[in-house]
C-alpha positions in Angstrom: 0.0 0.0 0.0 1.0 3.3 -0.7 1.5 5.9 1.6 -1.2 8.0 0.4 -3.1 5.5 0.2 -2.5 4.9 4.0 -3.1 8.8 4.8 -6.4 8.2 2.9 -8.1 5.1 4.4 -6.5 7.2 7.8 -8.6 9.8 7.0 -11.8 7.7 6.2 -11.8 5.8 9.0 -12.3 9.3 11.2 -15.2 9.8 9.0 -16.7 6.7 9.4 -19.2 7.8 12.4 -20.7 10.0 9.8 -21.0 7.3 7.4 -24.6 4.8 8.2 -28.0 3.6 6.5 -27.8 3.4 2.9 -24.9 4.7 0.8 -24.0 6.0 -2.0 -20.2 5.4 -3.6 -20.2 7.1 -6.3 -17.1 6.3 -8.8 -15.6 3.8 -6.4 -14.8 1.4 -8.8 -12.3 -1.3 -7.4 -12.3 1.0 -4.0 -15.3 0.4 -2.9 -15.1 1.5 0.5 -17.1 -0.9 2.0 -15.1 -1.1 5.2 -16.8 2.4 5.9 -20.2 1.0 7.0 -23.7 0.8 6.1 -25.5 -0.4 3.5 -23.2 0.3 0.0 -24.1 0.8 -3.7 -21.0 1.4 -5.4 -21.4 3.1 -8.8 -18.9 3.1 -11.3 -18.3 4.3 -14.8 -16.4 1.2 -15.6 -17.4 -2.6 -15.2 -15.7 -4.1 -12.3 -16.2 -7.2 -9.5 -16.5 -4.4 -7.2 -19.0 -2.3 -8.9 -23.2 -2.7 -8.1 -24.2 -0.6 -11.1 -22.0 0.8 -13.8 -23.6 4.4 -14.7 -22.5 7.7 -15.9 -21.5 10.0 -13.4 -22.2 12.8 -15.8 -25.8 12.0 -16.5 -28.7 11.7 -14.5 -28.4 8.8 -11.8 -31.0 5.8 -11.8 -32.1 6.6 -8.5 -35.4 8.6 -7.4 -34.9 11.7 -5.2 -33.6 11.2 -1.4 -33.1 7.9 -1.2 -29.6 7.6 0.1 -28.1 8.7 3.5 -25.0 9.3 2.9 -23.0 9.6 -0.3 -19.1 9.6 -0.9 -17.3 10.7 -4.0 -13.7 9.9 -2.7 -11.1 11.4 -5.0 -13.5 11.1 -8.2 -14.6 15.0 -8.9 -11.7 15.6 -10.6 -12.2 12.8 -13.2 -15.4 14.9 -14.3 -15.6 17.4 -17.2 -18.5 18.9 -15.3 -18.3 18.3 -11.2 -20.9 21.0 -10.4 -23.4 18.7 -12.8 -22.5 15.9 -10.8 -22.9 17.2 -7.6 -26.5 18.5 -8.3 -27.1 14.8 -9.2 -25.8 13.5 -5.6 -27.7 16.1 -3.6 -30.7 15.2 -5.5 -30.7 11.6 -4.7 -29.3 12.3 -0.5 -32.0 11.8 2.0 -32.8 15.8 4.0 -30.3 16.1 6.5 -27.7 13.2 5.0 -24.4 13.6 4.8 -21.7 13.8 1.4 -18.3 13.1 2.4 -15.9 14.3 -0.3 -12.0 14.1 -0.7 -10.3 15.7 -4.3 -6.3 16.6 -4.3 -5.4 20.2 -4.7 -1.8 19.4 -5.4 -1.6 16.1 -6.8 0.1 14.8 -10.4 -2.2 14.4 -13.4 -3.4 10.7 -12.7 -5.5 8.6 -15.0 -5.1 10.7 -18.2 -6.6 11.7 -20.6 -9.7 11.6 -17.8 -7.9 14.4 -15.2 -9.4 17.9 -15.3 -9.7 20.0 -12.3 -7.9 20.7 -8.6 -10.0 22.3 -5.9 -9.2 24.9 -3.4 -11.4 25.3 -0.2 -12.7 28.6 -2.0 -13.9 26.3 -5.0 -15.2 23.7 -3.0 -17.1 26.7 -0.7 -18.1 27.6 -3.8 -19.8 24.4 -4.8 -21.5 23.8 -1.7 -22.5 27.1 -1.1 -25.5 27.1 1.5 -24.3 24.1 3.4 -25.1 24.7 7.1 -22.0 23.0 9.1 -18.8 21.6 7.2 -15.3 20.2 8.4 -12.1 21.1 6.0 -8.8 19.1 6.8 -5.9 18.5 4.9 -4.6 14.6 4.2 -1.1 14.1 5.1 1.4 16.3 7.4 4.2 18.4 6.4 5.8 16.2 3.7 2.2 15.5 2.1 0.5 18.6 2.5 1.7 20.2 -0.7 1.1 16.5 -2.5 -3.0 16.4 -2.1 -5.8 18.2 0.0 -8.9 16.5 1.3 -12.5 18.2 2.1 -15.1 16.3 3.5 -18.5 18.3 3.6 -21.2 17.2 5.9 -24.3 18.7 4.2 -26.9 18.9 1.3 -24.9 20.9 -1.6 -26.9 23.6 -3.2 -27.9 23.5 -6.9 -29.7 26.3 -8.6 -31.9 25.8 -11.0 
């Protein structure tokens, strides 16, 4: 295992109190998460053992409107041409009052080209979820990592205008 990957599942596993009832991975693919808790649907562009339903994160998702109580997009936002479309799409299908938990790198090499388009700074990712009412912000890693990637995980329906 990596060390990164080893800050990451660190990081997770202080989230997991936040993570319960039905869930959401969305773009989990082989890293399904599973360890995290609840009850997992792990969604996946790409056909895989470890993927329950392969769909299109940039389309509309085959579920109805709040049905899941918490949803994770660990380190997948920056794999989308258009995140904010996405993100409208998982606040559409979390329950009132669930949580998203979110990690994307700020400083991080261009991974799994051609399919790598955006970094996010806590301004951009304010931006995004906008009208949240509580959040939590930490960075993955100490000093020798900081500057490698930056993790935000958001506790709160993200905002989508019509």
């Amino acid at each position: 295992m990596t060390p990164h990957r080893r800050l990451m599942e660190k990081h997770l596993r202080s989230l997991r109190q936040y993570v319960s009832g039905l869930v959401l991975n969305a773009g989990g693919g082989s890293e399904p998460y599973r360890w995290l808790g609840g009850e997992m649907i792990n969604v996946d562009i790409s056909v895989s053992p470890e993927v329950d339903l392969v769909c299109d994160l940039n389309s509309t998702l085959p579920f109805r409107d709040d049905t899941f109580d918490t949803v994770l997009a660990i380190s997948v936002l920056e794999h989308l041409p258009s995140p904010w479309h996405t993100l409208c799409e998982l606040n559409r299908v979390l329950r009132p009052g669930g949580i998203i938990i979110v990690t994307v790198p700020l400083l991080w090499p261009v991974h799994d080209a051609p399919r790598d388009y955006w970094r996010f700074t806590p301004d951009s990712l304010q931006m995004l979820f906008r009208s949240g009412k509580s959040s939590s912000t930490s960075r993955l890693g100490g000093r020798e990592w900081c500057w490698q990637t930056f993790s935000t995980s958001w506790r709160f329906r993200a905002s989508c205008d019509a």
